[in-house]
Wavefront OBJ file of the C-alpha trace (Angstrom):
o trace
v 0.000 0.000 0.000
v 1.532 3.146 -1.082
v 1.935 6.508 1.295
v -1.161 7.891 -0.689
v -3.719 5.419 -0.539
v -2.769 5.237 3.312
v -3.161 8.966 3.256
v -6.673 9.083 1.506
v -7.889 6.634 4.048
v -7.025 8.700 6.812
v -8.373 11.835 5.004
v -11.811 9.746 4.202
v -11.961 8.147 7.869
v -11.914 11.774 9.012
v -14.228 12.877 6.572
v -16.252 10.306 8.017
v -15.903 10.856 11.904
v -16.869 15.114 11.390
v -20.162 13.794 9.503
v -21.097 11.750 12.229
v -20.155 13.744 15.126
v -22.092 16.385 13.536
v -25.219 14.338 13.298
v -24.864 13.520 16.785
v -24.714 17.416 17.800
v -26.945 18.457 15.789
v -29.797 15.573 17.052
v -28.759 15.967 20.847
v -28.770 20.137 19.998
v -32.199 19.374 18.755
v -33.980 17.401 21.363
v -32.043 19.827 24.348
v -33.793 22.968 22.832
v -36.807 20.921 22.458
v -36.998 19.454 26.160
v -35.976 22.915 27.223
v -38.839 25.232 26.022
v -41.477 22.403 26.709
v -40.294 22.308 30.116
v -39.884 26.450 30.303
v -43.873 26.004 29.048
v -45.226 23.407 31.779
v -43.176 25.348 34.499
v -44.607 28.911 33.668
v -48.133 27.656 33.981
v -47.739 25.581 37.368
v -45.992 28.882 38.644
v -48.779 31.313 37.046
v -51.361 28.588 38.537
v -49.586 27.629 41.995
v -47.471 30.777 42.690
v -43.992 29.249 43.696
v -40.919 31.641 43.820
v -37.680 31.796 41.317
v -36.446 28.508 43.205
v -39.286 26.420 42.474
v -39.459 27.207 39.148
v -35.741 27.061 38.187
v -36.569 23.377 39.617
v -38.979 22.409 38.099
v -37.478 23.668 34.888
v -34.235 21.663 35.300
v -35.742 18.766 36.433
v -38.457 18.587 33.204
v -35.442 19.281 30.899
v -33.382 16.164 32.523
v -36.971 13.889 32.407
v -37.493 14.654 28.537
v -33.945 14.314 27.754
v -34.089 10.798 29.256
v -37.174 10.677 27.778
v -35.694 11.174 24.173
v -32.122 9.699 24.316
v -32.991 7.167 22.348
v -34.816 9.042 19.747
v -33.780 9.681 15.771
v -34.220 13.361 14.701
v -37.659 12.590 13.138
v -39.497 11.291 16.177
v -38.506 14.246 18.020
v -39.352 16.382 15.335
v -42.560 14.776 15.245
v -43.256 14.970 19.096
v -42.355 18.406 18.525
v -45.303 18.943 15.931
v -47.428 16.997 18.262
v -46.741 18.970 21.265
v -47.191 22.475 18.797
v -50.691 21.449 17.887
v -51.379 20.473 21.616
v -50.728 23.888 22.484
v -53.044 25.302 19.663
v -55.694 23.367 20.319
v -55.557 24.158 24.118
v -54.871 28.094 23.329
v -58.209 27.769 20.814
v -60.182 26.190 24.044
v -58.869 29.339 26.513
v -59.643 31.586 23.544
v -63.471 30.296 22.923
v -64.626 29.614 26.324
v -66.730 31.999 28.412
l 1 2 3 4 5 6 7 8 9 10 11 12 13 14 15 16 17 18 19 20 21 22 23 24 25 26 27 28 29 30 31 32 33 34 35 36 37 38 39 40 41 42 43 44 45 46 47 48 49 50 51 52 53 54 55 56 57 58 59 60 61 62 63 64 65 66 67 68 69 70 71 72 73 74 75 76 77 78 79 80 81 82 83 84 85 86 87 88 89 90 91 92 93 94 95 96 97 98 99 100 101 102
């Protein structure tokens, strides 16, 4: 094997590892924004509804962001992008109820 086959082997085998590594970011980037604002979400409403402090909040915001991220570890970048859509038209249709009742 000559010095530049070995050399476009090492040059492909790196081309390889950025693609990959950048899939990974880019999915775990993905479901931490995700797990993030739907836990910002549930823990404005119980403080608007239950009226704990800063504290409270800030834990129950870090604690929903670690359960969904356990939650979706094991998740591929199209089931979280369609829990996302799920979880967007939950919110629409519950907006639509606050909106039209008396």
């Amino acid at each position: 094997m000559s010095v530049t086959d070995r050399i476009s082997q090492v040059a492909s085998s790196v081309q390889n590892t950025a693609k990959i590594t950048a899939s990974n970011f880019i999915s775990l980037s993905l479901k931490f924004v995700s797990s993030l604002v739907i836990s910002f979400v549930v823990a404005l409403v119980l403080q608007t509804l239950i009226g704990f402090g800063q504290l409270s909040f800030l834990l129950s915001l870090v604690l929903g962001t670690s359960a969904l991220m356990r939650l979706m570890w094991n998740w591929s970048v199209g089931v979280t992008l369609v829990f996302d859509l799920i979880c967007v038209l939950v919110a629409l249709l519950l907006r639509m109820y606050i909106l039209v009742a008396p």
